[in-house]
C-alpha positions as a Markdown table, in Angstrom:
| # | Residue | x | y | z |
|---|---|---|---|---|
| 1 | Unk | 9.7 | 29.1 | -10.1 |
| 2 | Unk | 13.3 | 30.7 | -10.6 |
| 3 | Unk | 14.6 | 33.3 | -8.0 |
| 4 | Unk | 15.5 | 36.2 | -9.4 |
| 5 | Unk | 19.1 | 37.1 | -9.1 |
| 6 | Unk | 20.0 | 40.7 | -7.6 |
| 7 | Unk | 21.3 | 43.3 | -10.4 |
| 8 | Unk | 24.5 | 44.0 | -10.8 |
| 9 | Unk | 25.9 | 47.8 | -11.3 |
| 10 | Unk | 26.2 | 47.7 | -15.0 |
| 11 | Unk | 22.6 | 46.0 | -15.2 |
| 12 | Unk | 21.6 | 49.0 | -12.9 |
| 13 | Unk | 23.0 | 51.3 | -15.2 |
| 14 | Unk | 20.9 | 50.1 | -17.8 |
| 15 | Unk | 17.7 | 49.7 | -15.7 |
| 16 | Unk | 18.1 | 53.0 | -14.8 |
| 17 | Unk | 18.4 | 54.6 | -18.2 |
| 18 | Unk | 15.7 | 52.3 | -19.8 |
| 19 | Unk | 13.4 | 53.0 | -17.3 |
| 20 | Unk | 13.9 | 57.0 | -17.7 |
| 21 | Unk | 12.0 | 57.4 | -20.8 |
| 22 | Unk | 8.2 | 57.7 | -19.3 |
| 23 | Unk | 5.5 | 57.5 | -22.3 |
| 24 | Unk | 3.2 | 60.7 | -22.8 |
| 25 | Unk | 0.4 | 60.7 | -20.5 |
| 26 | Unk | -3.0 | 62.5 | -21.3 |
| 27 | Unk | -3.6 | 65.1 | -18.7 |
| 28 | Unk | -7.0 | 64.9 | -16.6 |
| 29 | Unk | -8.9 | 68.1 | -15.9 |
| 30 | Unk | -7.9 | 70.9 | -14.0 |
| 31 | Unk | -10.4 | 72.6 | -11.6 |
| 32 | Unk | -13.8 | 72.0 | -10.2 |
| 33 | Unk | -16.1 | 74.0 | -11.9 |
| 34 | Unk | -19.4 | 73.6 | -10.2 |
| 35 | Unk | -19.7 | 75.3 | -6.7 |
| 36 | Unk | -18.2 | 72.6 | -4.1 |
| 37 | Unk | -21.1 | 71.0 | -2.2 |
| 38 | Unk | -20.8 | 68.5 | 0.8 |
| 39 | Unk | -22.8 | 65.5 | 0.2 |
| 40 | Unk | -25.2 | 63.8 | 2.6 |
| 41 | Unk | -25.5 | 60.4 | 3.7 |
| 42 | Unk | -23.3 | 58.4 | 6.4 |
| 43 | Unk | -20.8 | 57.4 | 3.4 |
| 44 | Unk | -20.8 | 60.3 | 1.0 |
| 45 | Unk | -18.5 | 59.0 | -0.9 |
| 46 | Unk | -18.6 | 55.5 | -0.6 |
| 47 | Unk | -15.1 | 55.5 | 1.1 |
| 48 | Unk | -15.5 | 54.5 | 5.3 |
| 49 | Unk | -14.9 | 51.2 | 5.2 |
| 50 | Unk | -11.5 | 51.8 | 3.6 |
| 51 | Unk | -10.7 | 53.6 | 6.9 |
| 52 | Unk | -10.7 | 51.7 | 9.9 |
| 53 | Unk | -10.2 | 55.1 | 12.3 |
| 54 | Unk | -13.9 | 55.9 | 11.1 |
| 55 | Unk | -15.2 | 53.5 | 13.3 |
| 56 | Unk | -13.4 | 54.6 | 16.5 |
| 57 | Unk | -13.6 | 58.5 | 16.5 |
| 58 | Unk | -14.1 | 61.6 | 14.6 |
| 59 | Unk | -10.9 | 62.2 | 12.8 |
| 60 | Unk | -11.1 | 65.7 | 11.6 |
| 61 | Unk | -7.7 | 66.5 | 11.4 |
| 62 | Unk | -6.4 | 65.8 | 7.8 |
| 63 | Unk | -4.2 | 68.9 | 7.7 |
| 64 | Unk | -2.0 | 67.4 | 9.9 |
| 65 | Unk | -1.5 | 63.6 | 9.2 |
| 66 | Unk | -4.1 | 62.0 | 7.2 |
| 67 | Unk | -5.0 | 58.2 | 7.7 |
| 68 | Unk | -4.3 | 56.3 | 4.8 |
| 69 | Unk | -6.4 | 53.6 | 3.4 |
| 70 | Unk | -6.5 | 50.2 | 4.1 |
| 71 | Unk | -5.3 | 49.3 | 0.3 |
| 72 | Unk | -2.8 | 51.9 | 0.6 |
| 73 | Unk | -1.4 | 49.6 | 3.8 |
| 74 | Unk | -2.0 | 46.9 | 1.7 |
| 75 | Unk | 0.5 | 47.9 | -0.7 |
| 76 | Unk | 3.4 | 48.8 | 1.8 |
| 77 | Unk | 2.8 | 45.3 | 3.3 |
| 78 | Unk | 2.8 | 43.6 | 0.3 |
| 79 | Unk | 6.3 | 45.1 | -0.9 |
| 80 | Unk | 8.0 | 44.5 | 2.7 |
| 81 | Unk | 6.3 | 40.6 | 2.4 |
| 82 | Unk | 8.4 | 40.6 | -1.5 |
| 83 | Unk | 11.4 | 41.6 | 0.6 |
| 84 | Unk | 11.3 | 39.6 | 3.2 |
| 85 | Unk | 10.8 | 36.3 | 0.8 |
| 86 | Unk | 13.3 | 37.0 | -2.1 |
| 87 | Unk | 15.4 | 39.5 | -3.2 |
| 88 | Unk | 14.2 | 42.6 | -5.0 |
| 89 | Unk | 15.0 | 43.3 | -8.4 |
| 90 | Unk | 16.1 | 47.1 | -9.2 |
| 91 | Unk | 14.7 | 47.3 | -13.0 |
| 92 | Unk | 10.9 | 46.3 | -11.3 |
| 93 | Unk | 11.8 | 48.9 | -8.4 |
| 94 | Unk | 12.5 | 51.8 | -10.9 |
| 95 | Unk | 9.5 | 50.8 | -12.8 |
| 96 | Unk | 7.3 | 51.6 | -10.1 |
| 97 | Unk | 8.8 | 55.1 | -9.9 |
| 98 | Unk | 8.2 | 55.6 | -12.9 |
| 99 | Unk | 4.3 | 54.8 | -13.1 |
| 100 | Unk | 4.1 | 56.7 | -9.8 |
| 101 | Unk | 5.4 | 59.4 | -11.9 |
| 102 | Unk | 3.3 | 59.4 | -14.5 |
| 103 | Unk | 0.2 | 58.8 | -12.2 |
| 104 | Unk | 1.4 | 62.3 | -10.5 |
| 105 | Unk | 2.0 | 64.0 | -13.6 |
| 106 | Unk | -1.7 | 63.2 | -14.4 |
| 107 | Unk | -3.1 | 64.3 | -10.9 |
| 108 | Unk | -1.9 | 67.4 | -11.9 |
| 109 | Unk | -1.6 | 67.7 | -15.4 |
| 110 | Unk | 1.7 | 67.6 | -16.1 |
| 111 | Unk | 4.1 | 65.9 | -18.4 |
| 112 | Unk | 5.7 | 62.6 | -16.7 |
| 113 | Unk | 9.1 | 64.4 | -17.7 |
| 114 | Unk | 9.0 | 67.0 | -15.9 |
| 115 | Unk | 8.4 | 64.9 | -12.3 |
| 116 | Unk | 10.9 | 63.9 | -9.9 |
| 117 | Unk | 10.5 | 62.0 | -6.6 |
| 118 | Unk | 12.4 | 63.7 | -3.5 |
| 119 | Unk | 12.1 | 63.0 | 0.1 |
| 120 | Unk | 9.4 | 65.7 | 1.4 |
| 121 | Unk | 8.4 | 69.1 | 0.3 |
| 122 | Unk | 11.2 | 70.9 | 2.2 |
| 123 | Unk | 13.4 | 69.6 | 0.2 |
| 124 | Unk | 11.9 | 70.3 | -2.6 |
| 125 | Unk | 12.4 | 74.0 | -1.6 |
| 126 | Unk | 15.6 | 73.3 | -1.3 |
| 127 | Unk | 16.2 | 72.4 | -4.3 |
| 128 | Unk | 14.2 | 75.5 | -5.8 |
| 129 | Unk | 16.4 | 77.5 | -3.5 |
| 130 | Unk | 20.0 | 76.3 | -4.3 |
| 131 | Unk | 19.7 | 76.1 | -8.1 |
| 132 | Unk | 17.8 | 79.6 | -9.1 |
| 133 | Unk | 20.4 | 81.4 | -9.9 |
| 134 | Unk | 21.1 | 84.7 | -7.8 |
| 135 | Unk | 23.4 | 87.1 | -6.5 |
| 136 | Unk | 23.7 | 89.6 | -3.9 |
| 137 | Unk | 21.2 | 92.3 | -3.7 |
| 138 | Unk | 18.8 | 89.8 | -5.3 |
| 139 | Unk | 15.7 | 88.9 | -3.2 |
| 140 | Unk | 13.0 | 86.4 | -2.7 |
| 141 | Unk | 9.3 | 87.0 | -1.5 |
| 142 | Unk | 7.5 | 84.4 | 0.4 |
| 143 | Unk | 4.4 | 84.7 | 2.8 |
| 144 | Unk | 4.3 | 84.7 | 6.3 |
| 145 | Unk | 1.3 | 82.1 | 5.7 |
| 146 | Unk | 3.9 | 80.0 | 4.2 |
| 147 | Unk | 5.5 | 76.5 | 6.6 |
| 148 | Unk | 7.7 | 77.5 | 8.9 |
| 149 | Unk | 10.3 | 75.1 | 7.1 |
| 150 | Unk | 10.5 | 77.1 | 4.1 |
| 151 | Unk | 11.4 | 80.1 | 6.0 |
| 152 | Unk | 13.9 | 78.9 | 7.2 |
| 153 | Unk | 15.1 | 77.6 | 4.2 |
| 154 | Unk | 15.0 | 81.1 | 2.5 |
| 155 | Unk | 16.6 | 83.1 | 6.2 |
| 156 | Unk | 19.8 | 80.7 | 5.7 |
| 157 | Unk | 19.8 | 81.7 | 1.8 |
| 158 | Unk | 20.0 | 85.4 | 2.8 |
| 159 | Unk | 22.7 | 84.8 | 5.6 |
| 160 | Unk | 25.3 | 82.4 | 2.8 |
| 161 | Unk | 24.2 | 84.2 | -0.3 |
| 162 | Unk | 23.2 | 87.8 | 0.6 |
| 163 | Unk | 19.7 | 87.8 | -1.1 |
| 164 | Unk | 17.2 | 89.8 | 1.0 |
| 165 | Unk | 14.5 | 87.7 | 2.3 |
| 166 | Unk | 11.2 | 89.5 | 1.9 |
| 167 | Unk | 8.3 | 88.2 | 3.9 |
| 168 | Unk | 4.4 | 89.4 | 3.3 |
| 169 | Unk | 2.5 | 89.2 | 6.2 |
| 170 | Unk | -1.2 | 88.2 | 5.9 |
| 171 | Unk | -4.0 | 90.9 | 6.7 |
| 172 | Unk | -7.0 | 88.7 | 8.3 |
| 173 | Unk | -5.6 | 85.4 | 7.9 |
| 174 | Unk | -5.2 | 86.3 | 3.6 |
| 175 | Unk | -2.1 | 87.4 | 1.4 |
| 176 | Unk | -3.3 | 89.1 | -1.7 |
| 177 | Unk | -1.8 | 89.3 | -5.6 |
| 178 | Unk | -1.8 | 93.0 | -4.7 |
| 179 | Unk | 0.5 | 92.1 | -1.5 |
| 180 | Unk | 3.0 | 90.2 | -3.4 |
| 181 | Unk | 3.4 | 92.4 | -6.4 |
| 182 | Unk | 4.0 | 95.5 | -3.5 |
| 183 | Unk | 7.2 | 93.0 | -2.9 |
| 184 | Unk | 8.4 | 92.0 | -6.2 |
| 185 | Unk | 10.6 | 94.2 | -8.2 |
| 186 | Unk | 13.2 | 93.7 | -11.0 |
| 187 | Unk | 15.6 | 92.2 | -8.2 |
| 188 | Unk | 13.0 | 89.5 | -7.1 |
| 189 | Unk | 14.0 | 86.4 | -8.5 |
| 190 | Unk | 12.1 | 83.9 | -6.6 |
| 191 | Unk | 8.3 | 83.9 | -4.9 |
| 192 | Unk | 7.3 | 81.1 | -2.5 |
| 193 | Unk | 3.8 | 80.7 | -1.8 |
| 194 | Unk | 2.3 | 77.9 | 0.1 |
| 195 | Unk | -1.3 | 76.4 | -3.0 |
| 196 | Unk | -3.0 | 76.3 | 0.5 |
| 197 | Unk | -1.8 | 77.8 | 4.0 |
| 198 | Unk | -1.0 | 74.8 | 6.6 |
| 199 | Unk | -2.2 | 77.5 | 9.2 |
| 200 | Unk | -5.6 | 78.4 | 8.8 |
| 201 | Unk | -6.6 | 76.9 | 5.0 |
| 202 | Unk | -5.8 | 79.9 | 3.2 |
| 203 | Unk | -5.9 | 79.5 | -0.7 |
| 204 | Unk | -3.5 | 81.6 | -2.6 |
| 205 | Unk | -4.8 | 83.1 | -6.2 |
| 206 | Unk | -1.8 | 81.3 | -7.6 |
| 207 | Unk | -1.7 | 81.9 | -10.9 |
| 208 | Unk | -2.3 | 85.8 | -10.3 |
| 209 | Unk | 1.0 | 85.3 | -8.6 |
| 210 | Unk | 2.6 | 83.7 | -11.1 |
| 211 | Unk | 1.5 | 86.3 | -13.6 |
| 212 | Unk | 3.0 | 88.7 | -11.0 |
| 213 | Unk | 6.6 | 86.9 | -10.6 |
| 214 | Unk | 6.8 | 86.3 | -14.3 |
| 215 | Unk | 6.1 | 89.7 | -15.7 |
| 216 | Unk | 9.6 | 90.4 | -13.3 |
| 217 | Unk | 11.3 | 87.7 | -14.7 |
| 218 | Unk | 11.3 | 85.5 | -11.3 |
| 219 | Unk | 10.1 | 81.9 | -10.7 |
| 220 | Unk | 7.1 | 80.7 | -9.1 |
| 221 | Unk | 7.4 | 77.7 | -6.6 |
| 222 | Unk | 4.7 | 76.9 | -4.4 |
| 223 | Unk | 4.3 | 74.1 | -1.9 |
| 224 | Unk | 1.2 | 72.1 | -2.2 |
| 225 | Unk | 0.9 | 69.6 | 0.6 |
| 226 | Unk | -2.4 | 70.9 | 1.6 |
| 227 | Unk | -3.9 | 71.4 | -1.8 |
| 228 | Unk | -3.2 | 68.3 | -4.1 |
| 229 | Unk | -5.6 | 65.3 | -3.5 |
| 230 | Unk | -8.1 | 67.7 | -1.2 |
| 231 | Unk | -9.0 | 69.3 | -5.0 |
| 232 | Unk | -8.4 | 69.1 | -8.7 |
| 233 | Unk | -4.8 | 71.4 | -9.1 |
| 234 | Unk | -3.5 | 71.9 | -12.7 |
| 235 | Unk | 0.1 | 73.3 | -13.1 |
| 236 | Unk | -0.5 | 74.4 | -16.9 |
| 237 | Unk | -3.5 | 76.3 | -15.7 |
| 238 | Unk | -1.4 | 77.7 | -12.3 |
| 239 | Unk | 1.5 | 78.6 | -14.5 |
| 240 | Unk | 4.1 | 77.9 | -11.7 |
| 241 | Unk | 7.6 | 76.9 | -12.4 |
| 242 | Unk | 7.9 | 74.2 | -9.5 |
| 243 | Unk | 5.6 | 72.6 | -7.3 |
| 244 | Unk | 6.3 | 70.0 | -4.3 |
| 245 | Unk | 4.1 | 68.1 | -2.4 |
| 246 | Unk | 4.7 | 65.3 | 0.4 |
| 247 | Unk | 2.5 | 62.4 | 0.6 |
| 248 | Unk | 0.9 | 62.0 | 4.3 |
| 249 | Unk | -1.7 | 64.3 | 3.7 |
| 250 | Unk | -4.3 | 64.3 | 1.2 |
| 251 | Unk | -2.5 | 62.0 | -1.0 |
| 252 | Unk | -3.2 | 59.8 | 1.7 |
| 253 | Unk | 0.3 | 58.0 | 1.8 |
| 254 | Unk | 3.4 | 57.8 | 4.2 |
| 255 | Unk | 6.7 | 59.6 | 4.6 |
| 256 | Unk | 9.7 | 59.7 | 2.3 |
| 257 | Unk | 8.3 | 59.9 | -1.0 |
| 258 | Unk | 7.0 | 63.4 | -2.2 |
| 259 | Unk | 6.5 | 64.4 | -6.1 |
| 260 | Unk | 8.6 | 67.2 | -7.5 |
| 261 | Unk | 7.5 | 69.7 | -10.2 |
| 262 | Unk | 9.8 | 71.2 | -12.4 |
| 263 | Unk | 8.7 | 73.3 | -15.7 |
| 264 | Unk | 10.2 | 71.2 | -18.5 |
| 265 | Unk | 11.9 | 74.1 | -19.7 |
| 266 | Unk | 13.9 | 75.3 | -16.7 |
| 267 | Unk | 15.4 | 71.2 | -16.8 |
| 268 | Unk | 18.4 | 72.4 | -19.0 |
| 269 | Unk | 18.4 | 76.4 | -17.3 |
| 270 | Unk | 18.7 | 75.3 | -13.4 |
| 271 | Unk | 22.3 | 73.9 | -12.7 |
| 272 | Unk | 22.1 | 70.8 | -10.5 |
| 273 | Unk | 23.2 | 70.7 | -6.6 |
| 274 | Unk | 23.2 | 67.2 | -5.6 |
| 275 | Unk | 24.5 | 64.0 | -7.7 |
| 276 | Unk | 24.6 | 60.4 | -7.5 |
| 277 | Unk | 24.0 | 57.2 | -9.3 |
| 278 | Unk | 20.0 | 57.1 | -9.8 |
| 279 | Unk | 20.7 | 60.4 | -12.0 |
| 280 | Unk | 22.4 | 58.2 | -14.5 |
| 281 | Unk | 21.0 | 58.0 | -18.1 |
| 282 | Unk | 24.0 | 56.5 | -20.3 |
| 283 | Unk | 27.4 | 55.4 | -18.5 |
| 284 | Unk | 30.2 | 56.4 | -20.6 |
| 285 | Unk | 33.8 | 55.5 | -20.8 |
| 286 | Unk | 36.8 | 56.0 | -17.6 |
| 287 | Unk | 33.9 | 56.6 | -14.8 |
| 288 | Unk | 32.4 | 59.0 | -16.9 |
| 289 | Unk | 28.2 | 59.5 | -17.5 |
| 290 | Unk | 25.8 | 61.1 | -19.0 |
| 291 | Unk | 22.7 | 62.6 | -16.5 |
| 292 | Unk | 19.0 | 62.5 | -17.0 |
| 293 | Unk | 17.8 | 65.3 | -18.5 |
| 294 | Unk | 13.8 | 65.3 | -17.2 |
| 295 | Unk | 13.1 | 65.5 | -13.7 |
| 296 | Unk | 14.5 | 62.2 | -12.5 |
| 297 | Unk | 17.5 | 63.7 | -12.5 |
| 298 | Unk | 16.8 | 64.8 | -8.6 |
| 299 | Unk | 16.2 | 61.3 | -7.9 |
| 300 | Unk | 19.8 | 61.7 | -7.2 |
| 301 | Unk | 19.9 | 58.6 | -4.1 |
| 302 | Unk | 17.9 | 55.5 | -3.2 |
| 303 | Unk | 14.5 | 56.8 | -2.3 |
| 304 | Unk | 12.0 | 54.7 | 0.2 |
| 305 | Unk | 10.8 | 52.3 | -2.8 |
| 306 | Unk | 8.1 | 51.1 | -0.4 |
| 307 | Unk | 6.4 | 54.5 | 0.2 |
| 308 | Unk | 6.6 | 54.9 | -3.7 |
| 309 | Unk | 4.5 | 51.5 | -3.8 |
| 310 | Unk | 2.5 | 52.7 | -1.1 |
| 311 | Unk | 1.9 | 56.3 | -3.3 |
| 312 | Unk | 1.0 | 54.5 | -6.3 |
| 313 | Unk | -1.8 | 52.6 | -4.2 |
| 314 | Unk | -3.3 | 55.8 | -3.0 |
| 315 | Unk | -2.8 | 57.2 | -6.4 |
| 316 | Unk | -4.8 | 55.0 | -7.8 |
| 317 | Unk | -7.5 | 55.4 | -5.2 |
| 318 | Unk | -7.7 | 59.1 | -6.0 |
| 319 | Unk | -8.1 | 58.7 | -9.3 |
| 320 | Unk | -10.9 | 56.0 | -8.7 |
| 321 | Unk | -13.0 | 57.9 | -6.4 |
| 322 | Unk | -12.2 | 61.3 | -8.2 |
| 323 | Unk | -10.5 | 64.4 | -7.0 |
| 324 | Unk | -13.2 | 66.6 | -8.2 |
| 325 | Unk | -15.8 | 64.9 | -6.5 |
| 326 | Unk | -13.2 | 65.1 | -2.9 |
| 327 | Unk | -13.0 | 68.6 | -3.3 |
| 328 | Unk | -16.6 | 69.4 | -3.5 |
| 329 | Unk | -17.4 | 67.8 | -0.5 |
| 330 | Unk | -14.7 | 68.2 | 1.7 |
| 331 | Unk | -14.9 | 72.0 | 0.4 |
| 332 | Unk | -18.7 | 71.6 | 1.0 |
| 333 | Unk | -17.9 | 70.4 | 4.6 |
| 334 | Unk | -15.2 | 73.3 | 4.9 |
| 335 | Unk | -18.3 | 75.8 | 4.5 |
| 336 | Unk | -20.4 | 74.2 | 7.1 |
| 337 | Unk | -17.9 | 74.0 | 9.8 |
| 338 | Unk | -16.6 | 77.5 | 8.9 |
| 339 | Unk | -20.7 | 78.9 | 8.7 |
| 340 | Unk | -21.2 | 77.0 | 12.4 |
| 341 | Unk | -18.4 | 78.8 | 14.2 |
| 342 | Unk | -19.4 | 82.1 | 12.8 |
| 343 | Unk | -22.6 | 81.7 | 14.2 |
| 344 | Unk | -21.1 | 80.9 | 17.7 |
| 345 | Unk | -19.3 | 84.5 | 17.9 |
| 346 | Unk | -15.9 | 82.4 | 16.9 |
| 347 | Unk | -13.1 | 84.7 | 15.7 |
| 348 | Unk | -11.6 | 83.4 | 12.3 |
| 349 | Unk | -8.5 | 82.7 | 11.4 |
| 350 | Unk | -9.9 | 81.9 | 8.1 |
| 351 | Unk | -10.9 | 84.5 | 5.6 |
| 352 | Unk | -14.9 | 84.2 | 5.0 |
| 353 | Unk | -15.8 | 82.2 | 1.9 |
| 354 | Unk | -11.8 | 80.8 | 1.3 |
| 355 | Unk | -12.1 | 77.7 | -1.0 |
| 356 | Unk | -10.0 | 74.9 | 0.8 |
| 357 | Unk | -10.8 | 72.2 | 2.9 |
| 358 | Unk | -8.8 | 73.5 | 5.9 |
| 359 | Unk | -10.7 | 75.6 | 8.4 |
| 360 | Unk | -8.9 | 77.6 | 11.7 |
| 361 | Unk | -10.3 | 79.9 | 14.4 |
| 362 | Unk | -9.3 | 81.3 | 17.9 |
| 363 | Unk | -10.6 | 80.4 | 21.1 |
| 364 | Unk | -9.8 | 82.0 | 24.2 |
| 365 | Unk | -9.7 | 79.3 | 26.4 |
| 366 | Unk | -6.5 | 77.6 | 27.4 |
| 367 | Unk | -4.9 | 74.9 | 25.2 |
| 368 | Unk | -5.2 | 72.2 | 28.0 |
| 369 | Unk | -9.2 | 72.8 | 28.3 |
| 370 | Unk | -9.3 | 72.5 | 24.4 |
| 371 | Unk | -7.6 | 69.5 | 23.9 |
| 372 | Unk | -9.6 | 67.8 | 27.1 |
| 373 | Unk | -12.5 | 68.7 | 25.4 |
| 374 | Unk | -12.1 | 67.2 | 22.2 |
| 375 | Unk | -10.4 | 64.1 | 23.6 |
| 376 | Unk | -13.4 | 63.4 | 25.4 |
| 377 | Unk | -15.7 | 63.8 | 22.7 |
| 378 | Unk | -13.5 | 61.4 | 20.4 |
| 379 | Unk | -12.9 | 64.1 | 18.4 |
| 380 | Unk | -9.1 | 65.0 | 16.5 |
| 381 | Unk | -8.2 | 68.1 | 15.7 |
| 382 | Unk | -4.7 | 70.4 | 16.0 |
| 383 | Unk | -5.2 | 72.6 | 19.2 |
| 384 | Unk | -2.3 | 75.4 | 19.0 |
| 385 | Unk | -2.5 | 79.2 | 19.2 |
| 386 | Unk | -5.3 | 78.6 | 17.2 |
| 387 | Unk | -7.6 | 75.9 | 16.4 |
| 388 | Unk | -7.5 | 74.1 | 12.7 |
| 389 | Unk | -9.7 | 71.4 | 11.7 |
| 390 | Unk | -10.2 | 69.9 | 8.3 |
| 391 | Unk | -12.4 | 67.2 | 7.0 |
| 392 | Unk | -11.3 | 64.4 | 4.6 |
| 393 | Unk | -13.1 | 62.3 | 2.0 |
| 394 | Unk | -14.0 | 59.8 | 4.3 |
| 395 | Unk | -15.8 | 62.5 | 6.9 |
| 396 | Unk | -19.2 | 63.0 | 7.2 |
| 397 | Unk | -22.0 | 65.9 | 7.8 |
| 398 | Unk | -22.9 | 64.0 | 11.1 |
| 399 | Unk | -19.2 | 64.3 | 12.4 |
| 400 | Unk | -19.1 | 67.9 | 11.7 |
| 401 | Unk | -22.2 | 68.4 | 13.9 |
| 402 | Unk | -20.5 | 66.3 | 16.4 |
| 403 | Unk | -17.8 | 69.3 | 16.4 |
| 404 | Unk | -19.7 | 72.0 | 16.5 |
| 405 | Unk | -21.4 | 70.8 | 19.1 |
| 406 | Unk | -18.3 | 70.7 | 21.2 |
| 407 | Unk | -17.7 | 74.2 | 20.1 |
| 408 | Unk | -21.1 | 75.1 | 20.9 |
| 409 | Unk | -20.5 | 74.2 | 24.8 |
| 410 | Unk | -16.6 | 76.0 | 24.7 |
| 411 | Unk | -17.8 | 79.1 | 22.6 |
């Protein structure tokens, strides 16, 4: 067999245009439509032995890092194995980005064209935040349920551009349409919502907010980290203008590698901020080029090609066990932990009947007694100011009453 020969920067050129043009993908559905329903059995859905950390604890803490499955390992080990044994080629390497974003684009019904690979979701705020155009007196309204990272993203575009950063604070853990249209005027040209809070599972009415932002002429991004994967999300439906989402979560992947949403047609309205060689479509004459004009044109550096090989694995495993079915029963499993603390006099920091998968509540015993207590019973969860615990597609009823038996004795 014939080792390939690396690429040279011409052939890279090339590769790189070639590889630019993605083919029209179907879109799947959009949202469940039957009521979400855990489902019983040790191995709901048919998933455990695809997670070794099943066997050795109670991992209820998806919000925060989810475990990935073994064929998702699989993949990354696999790619480094390629490496290590003969040189990668860059046409097969841009290849793969390009089914990982077509494989997105269907997750959440969206044209390939219009999805970009970045580095993590901050960055796709970033982007949001440098290229929508605005001038002094101009403001943006985000919620206070949003990540702290965006925040501060949007503080240090009021202190270099003079926009005026206007923040909605939550009433009992939820931020309501009518909250965010108290905030946007004919000034706001830019709301920031997080699909589904990090802090306490909180699902936005996101396309009443888009309907809100775009009857003021502004843009809708929202950062969906804790929503795609953990249930059926459709763009088209949502209306937003931009969407990011990283992949260690519920797209059960690793770091470096998060899928960009970008309205196909804001590509040719939003200038560009960042530039460099990947955004290449056509090399022209005396060092000058042509860009891309979908959304790989924020593919701007070399990205971590094995997390996108890694991303396409899980991908794939998504789309074979079925987001709808995830959602109903981690949704399903949502209700029962959230019904079980209720009924032990917990406080929520979740709002009472909130579709998500993510479940917080306040306990007033110290951190240090918290954490020994679920350490001891095997159990992960995030202890902060507040407890948050959220059940993946590989959790079970029976862990769930392991929890809430721990809460029982701490309640």
């Amino acid at each position: 067999m014939t080792t390939p020969r690396p690429i040279d920067r011409r052939e890279f050129m090339a590769a790189a245009a070639t590889f630019a043009a993605a083919a029209a993908l179907k879109p799947s559905p959009a949202h469940a439509t039957r009521p979400p329903k855990a489902q019983l059995g040790a191995d709901p859905l048919g998933v455990r032995a695809d997670f070794p950390i099943v066997a050795d604890r109670a991992f209820l803490n998806a919000p925060y890092i989810t475990p990935s499955p073994q064929q998702v390992t699989a993949a990354g080990q696999d790619f480094l194995e390629r490496k290590l044994r003969r040189p990668l080629v860059v046409g097969d390497l841009l290849a793969k980005n390009n089914e990982v974003r077509g494989q997105f684009a269907r997750l959440v019904n969206a044209s390939p064209d219009e999805i970009g690979l970045v580095y993590g979701t901050t960055e796709g705020e970033n982007i949001v935040a440098n290229t929508v155009p605005m001038a002094p007196g101009d403001n943006v309204v985000i919620g206070d349920l949003n990540y702290d990272g965006a925040i501060v993203v949007h503080r240090e575009l009021e202190r270099r551009r003079g926009i005026e950063l206007r923040i909605v604070p939550n009433q009992n853990g939820a931020i309501t349409p009518e909250a965010i249209a108290a905030r946007v005027d004919a000034r706001t040209r830019l709301v920031s919502i997080a699909w589904v809070s990090h802090q306490n599972g909180f699902l936005h009415d996101v396309r009443a907010i888009a309907d809100i932002a775009h009857a003021h002429g502004a843009l809708l991004h929202t950062d969906a980290i804790q929503a795609v994967g953990s249930f059926p999300v459709d763009v088209k439906a949502a209306d937003v203008d931009f969407l990011c989402a990283g992949t260690y979560k519920w797209l059960l992947g690793g770091f470096g590698a998060a899928p960009f949403y970008i309205r196909k047609a804001l590509l040719e309205r939003l200038p560009m901020d960042r530039f460099g060689t990947f955004q290449v479509a056509k090399q022209l004459p005396d060092h000058h080029f042509e860009l891309a004009t979908t959304a790989r044109r924020y593919e701007y550096a070399t990205i971590p090609f094995a997390e996108v090989h890694q991303l396409s694995a899980a991908l794939t495993y998504l789309e074979k066990v079925g987001v709808q079915r995830i959602g109903e029963h981690v949704i399903g499993l949502a209700q029962k932990i959230q019904d079980g603390l209720q009924k032990q006099g917990y406080k929520m920091f979740t709002p009472p009947g909130n579709q998500s998968a993510v479940v917080s509540f306040y306990s007033p015993r110290p951190q240090p007694e918290l954490k020994a207590a679920f350490d001891a019973a095997r159990l992960d969860v995030t202890v902060r100011d507040y407890i948050r615990v959220g059940a993946a597609l590989f959790n079970n009823a029976d862990e769930v009453d392991q929890f809430l038996a721990v809460t029982k004795k701490l309640a």
